[in-house]
KELUM-349935 format. One record per residue (C-alpha): residue number from 1; residue in three letters; chain; y, x, z. Coordinates in steps of 0.001 Angstrom, whole numbers, plus 500000, padded with zeros to 6 digits. Last residue first. Layout:
<atoms>
<atom pos="NUM" code="ala" unit="A" v="Y" u="X" w="Z"/>
...
</atoms>
This chain:
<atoms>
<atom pos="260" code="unk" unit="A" v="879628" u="599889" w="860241"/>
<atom pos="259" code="unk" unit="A" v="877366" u="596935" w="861586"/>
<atom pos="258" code="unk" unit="A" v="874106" u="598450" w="862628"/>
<atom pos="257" code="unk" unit="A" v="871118" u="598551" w="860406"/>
<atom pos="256" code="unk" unit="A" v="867709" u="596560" w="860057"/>
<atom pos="255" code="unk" unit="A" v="864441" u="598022" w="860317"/>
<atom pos="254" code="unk" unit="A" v="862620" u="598083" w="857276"/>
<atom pos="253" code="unk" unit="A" v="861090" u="601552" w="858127"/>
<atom pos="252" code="unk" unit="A" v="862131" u="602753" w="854455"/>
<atom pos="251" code="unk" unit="A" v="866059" u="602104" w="855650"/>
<atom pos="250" code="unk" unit="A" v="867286" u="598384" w="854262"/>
<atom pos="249" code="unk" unit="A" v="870705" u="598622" w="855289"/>
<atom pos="248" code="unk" unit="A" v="871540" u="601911" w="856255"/>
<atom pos="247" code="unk" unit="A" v="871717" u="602146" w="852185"/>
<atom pos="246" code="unk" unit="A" v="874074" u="599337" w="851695"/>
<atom pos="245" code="unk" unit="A" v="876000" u="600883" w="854032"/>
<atom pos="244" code="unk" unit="A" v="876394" u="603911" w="852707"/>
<atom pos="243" code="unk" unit="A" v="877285" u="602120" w="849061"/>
<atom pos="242" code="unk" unit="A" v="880028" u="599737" w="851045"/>
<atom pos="241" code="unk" unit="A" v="881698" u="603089" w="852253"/>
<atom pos="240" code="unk" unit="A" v="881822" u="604652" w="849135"/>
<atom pos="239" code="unk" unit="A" v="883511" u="601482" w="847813"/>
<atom pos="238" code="unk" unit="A" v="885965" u="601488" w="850551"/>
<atom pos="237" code="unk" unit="A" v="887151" u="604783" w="849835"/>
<atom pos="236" code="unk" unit="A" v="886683" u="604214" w="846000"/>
<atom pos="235" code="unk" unit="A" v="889951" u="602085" w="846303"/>
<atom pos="234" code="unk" unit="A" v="889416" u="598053" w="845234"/>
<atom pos="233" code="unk" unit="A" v="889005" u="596689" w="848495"/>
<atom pos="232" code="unk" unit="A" v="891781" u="598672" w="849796"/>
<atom pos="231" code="unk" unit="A" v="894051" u="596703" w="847486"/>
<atom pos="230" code="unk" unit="A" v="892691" u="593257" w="849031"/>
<atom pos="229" code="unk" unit="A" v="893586" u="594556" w="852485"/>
<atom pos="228" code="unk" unit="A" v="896841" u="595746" w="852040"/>
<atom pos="227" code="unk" unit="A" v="897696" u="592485" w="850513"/>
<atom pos="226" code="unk" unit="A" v="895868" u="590435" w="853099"/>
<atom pos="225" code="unk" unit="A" v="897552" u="592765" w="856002"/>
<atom pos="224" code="unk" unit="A" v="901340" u="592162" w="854759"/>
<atom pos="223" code="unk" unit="A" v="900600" u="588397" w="854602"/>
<atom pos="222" code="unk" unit="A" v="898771" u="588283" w="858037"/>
<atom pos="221" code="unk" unit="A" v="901391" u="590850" w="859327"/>
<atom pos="220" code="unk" unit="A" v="904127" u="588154" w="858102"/>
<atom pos="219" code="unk" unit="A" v="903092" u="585649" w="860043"/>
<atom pos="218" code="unk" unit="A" v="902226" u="587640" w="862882"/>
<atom pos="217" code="unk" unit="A" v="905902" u="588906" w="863509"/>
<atom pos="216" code="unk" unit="A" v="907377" u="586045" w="866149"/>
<atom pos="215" code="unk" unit="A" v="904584" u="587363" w="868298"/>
<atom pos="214" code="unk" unit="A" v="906894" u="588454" w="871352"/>
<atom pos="213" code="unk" unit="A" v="909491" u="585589" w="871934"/>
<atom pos="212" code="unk" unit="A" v="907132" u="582742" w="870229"/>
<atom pos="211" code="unk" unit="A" v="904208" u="583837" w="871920"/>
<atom pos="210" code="unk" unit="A" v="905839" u="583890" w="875431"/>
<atom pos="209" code="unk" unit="A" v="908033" u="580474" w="875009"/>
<atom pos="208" code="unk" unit="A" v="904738" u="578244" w="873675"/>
<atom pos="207" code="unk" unit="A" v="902531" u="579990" w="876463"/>
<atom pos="206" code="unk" unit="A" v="905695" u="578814" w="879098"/>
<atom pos="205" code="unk" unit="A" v="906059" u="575767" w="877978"/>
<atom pos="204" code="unk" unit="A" v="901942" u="574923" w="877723"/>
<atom pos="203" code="unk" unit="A" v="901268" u="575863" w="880566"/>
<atom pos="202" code="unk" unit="A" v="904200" u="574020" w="882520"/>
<atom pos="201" code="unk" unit="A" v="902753" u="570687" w="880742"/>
<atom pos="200" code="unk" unit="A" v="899087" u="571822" w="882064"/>
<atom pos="199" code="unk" unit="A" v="900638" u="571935" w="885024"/>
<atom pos="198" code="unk" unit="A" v="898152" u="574217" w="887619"/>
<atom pos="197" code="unk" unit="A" v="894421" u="573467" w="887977"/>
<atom pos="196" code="unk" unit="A" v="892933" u="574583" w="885199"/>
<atom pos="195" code="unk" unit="A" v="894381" u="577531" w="885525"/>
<atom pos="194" code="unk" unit="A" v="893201" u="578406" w="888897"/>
<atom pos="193" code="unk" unit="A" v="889474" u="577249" w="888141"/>
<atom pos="192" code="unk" unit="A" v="889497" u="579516" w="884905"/>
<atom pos="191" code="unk" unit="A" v="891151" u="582803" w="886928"/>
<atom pos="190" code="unk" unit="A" v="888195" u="581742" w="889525"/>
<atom pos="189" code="unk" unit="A" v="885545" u="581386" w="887239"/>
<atom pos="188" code="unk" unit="A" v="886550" u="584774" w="885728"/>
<atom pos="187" code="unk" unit="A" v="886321" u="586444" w="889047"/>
<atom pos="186" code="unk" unit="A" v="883152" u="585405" w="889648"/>
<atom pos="185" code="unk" unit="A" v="881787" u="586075" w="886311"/>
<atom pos="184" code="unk" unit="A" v="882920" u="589879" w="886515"/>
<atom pos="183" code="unk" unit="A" v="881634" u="590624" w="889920"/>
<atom pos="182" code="unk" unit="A" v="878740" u="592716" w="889400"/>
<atom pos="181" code="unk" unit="A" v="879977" u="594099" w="886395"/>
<atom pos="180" code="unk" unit="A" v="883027" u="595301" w="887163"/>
<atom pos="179" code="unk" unit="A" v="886204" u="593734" w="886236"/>
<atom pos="178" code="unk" unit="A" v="889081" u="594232" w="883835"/>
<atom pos="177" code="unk" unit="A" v="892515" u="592714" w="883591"/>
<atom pos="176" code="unk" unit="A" v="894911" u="591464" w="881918"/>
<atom pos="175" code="unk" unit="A" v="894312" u="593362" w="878373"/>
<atom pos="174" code="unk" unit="A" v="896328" u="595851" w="876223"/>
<atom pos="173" code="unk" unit="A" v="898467" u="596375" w="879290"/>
<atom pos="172" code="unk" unit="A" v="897556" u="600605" w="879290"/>
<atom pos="171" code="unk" unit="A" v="895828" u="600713" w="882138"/>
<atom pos="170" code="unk" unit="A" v="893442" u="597189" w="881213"/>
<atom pos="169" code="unk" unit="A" v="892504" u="599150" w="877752"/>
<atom pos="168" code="unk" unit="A" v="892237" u="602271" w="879746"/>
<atom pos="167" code="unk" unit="A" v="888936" u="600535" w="882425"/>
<atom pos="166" code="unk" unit="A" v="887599" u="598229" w="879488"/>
<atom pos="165" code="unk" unit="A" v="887685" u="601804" w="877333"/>
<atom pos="164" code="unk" unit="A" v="889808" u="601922" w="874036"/>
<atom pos="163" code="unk" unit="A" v="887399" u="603585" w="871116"/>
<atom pos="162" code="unk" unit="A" v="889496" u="605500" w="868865"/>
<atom pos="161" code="unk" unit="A" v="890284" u="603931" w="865080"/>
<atom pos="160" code="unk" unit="A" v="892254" u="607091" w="864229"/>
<atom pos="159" code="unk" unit="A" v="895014" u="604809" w="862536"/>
<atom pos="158" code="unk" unit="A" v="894910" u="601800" w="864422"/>
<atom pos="157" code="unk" unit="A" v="894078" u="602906" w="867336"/>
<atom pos="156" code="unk" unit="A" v="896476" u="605693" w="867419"/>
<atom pos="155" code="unk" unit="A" v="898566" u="603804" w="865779"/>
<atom pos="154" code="unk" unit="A" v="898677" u="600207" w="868153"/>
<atom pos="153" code="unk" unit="A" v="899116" u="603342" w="870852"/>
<atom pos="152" code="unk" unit="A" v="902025" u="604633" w="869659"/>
<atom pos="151" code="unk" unit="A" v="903809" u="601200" w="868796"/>
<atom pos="150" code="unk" unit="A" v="903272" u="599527" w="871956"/>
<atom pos="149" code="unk" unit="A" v="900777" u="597869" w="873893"/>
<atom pos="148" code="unk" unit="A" v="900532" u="594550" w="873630"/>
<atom pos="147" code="unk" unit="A" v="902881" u="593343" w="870818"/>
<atom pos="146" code="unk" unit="A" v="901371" u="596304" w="868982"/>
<atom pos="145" code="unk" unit="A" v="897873" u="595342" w="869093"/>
<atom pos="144" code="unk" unit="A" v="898713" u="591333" w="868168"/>
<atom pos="143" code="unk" unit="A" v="900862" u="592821" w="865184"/>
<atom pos="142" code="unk" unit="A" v="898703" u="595408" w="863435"/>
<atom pos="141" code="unk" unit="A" v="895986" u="592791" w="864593"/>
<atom pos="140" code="unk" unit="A" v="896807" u="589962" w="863033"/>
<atom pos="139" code="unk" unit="A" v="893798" u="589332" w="861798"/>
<atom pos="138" code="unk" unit="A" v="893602" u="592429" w="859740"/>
<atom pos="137" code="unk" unit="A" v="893686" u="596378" w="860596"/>
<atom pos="136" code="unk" unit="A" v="893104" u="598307" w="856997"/>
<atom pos="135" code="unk" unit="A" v="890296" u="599310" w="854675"/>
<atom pos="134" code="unk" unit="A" v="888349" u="602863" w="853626"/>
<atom pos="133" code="unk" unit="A" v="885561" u="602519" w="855863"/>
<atom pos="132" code="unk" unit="A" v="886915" u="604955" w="858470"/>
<atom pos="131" code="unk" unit="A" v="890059" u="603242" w="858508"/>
<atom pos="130" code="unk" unit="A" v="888789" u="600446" w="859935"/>
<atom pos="129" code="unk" unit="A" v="887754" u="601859" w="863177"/>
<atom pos="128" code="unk" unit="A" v="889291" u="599172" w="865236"/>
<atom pos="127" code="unk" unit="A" v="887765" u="599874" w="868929"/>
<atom pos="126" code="unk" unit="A" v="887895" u="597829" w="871994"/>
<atom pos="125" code="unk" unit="A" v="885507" u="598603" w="875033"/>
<atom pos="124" code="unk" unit="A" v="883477" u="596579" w="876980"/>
<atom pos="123" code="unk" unit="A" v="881184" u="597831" w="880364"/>
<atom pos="122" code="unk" unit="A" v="883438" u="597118" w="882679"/>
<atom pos="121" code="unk" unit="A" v="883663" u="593305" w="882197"/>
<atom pos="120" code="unk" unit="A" v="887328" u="592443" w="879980"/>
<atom pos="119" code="unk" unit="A" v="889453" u="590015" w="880684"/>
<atom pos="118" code="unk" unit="A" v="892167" u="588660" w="877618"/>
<atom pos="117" code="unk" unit="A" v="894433" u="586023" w="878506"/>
<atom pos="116" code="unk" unit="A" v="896464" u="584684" w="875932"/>
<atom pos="115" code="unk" unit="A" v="894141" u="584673" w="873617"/>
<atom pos="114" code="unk" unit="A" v="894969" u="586236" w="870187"/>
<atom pos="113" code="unk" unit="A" v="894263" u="589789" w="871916"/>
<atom pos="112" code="unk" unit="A" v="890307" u="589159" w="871785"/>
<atom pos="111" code="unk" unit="A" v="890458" u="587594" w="868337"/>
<atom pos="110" code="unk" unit="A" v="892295" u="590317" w="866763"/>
<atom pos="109" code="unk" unit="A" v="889866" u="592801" w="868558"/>
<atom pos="108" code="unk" unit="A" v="887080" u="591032" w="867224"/>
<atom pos="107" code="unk" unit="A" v="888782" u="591415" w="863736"/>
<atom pos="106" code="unk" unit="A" v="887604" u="595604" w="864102"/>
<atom pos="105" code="unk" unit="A" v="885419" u="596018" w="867089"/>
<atom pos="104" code="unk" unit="A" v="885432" u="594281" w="870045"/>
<atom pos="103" code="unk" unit="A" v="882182" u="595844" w="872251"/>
<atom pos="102" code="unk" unit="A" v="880489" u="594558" w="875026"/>
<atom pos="101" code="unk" unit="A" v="881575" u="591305" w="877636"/>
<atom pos="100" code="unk" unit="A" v="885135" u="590143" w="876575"/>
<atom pos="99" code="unk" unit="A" v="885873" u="587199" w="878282"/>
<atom pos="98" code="unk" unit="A" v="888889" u="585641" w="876140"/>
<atom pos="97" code="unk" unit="A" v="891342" u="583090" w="877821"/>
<atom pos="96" code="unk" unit="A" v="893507" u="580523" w="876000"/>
<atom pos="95" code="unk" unit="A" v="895814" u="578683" w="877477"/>
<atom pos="94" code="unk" unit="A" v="896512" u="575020" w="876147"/>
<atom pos="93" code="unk" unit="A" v="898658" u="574117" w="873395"/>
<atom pos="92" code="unk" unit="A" v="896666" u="575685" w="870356"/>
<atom pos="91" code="unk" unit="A" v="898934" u="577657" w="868235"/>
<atom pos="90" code="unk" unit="A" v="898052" u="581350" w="869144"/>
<atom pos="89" code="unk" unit="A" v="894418" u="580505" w="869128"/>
<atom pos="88" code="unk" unit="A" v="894561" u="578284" w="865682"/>
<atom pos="87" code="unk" unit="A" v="896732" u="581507" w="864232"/>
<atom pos="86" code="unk" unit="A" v="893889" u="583617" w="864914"/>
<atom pos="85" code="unk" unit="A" v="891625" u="581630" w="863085"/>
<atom pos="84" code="unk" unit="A" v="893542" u="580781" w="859908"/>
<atom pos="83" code="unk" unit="A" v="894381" u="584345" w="859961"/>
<atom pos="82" code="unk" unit="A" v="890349" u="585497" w="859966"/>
<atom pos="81" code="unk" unit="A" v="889700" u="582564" w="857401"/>
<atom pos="80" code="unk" unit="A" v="893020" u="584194" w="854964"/>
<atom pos="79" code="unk" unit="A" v="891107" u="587611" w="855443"/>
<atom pos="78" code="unk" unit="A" v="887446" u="586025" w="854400"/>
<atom pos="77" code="unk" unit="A" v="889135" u="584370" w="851817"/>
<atom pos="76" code="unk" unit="A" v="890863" u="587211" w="850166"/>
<atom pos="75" code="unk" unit="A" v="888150" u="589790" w="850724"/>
<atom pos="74" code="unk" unit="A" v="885704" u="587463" w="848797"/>
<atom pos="73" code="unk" unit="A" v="888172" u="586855" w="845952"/>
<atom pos="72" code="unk" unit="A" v="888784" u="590592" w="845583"/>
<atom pos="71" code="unk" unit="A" v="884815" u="591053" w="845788"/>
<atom pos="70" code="unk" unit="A" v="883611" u="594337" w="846972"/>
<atom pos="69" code="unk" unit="A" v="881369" u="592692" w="849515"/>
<atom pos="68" code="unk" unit="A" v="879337" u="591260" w="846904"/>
<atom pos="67" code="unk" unit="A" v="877197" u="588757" w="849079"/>
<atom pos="66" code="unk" unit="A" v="877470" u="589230" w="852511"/>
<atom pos="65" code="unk" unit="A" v="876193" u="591926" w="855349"/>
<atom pos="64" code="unk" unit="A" v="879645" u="593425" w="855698"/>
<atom pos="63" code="unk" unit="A" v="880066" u="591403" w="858704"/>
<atom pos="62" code="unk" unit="A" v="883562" u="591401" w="860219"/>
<atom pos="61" code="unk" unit="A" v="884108" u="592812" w="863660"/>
<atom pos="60" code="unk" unit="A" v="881177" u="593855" w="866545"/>
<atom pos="59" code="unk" unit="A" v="882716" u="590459" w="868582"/>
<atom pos="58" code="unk" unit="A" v="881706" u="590444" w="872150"/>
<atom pos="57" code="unk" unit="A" v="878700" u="591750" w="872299"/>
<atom pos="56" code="unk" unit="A" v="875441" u="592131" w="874481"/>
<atom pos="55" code="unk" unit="A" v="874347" u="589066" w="873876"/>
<atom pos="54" code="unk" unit="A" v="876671" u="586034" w="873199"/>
<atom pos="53" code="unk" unit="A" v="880571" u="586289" w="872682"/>
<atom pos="52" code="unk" unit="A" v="883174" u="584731" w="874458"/>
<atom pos="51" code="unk" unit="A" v="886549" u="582747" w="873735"/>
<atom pos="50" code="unk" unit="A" v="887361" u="580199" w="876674"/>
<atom pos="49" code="unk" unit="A" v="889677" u="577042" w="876457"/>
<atom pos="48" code="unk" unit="A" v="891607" u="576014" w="879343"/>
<atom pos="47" code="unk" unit="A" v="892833" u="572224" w="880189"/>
<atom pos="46" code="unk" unit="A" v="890482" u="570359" w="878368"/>
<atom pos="45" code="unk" unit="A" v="890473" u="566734" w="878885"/>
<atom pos="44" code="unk" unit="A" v="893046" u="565540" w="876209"/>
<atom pos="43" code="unk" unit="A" v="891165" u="566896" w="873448"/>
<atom pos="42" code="unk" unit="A" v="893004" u="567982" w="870452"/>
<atom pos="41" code="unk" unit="A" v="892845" u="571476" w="871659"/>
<atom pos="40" code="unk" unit="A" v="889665" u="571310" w="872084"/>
<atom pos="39" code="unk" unit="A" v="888961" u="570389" w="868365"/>
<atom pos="38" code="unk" unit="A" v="891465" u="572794" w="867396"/>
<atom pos="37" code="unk" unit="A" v="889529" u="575926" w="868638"/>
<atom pos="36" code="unk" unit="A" v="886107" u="574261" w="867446"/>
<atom pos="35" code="unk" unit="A" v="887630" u="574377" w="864081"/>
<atom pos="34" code="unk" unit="A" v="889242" u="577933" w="864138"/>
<atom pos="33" code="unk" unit="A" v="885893" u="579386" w="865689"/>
<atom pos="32" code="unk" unit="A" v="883497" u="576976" w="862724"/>
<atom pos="31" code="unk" unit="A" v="886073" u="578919" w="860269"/>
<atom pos="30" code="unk" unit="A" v="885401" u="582482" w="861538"/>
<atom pos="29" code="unk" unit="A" v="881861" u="581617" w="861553"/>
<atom pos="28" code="unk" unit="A" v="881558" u="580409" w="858057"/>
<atom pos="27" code="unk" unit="A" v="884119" u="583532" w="856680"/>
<atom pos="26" code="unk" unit="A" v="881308" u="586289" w="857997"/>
<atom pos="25" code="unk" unit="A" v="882184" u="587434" w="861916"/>
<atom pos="24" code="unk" unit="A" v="879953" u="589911" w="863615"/>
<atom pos="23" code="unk" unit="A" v="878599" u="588706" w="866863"/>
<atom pos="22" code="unk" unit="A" v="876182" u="591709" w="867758"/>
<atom pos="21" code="unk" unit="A" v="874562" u="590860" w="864716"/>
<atom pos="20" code="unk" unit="A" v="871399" u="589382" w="866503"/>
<atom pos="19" code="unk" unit="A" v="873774" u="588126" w="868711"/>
<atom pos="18" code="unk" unit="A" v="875420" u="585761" w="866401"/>
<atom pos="17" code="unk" unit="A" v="876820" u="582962" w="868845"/>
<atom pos="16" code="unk" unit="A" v="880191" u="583498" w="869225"/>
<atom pos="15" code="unk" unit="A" v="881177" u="580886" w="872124"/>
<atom pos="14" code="unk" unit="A" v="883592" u="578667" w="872693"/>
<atom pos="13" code="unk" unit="A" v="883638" u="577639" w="876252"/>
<atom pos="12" code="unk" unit="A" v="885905" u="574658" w="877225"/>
<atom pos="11" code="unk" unit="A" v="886885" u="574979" w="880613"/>
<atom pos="10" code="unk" unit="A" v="888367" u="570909" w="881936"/>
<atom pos="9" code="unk" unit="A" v="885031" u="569966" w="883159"/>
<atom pos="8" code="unk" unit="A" v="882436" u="572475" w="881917"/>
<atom pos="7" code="unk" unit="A" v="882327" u="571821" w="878513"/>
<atom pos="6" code="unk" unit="A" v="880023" u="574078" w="876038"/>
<atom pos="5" code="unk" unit="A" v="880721" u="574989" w="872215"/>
<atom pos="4" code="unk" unit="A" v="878412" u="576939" w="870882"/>
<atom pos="3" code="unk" unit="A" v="879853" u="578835" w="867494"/>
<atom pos="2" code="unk" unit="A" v="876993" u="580452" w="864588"/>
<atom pos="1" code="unk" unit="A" v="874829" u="577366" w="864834"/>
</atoms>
């Protein structure tokens, strides 16, 4: 399976479970995230969801590794899974916290800022370099980013696609906190066994009241990004970039390639 799911009392981990692509997201996994997101929050017994990543990622973005990437209809559905998906962590009445161990790159960031608590270990950084492939932010990003950190730096990231470090991303209020390595699960069982332990009614409230007051633009930024998006698909920009990676792909060693 692409998603784990694993309960530990009231903590529901959901976890990516690609490491072999450092967690890259195709439209299968992004819908098996939004399912097992709902399914927990359906459950009366879980109080906190967690959003993780196997390996040595967190999320390395969406996986150009599918069949006729340059496909309108393919960008389309892979763009209205990555909404679906965000939207399922925004809406789901319990908090949600992502541990972000590696890299988020590209819709992993969208995924890591969806939760409502986002940790990071040390060694992660955050990094939307989708400019450099000829495309746009999507998930919700170009409103998730900027809801957390402000106009100029949603641009600078957005724009220039610059790698945020654990240590600047938790300066600048794009995530709650970051931890070292050495005591990253620790503290991260203890912000899980302190949520799971207060009102799960107060929770709720107050999530419901934050999202809605600063996030009341994500709608929209889906439809505004999907657009963009499926325009970009057509541009020789993105089309050069699909050709370079096509031929990282399959290098005369056979080795496979890196997600771009």
């Amino acid at each position: 399976m692409t998603v784990d799911i694993v309960d530990a009392g009231p903590v529901r981990h959901i976890v990516i479970n690609r490491p072999e692509r450092m967690n890259a997201v195709d439209k299968a996994t992004l819908d098996r995230l939004t399912d097992a997101v709902r399914r927990a929050g359906e459950d009366p017994g879980v109080r906190v969801i967690v959003v993780s990543g196997s390996g040595r990622a967190f999320c390395a973005g969406g996986d150009l590794d599918v069949e006729d990437p340059l496909s309108v209809e393919n960008t389309a559905s892979t763009a209205d899974a990555a909404s679906r998906c965000i939207d399922s962590i925004r809406r789901v009445p319990c908090p949600v916290v992502a541990a972000v161990r590696g890299p988020a790159v590209g819709v992993g960031v969208a995924i890591a800022l969806a939760a409502d608590l986002t940790v990071a270990r040390s060694d992660a950084f955050f990094s939307m370099p989708f400019t450099s492939i000829g495309l746009m932010p999507d998930g919700g990003a170009t409103a998730l980013v900027a809801a957390a950190v402000g106009r100029p730096v949603a641009l600078r990231m957005s724009l220039l696609g610059e790698k945020v470090s654990a240590t600047d991303a938790a300066g600048l209020g794009l995530v709650a906190a970051t931890f070292d390595t050495d005591v990253f699960e620790a503290e991260l069982d203890a912000l899980l066994t302190g949520l799971s332990r207060r009102s799960p009614e107060a929770l709720i409230e107050t999530k419901t009241a934050v999202n809605e007051a600063t996030l009341g633009e994500l709608g929209n930024a889906f439809a505004r990004e999907r657009e963009g998006q499926i325009r970009l698909t057509t541009t020789d920009g993105f089309r050069n970039a699909v050709a370079a990676f096509a031929a990282k792909k399959t290098p005369a060693n056979g080795t496979s390639r890196q997600e771009a």
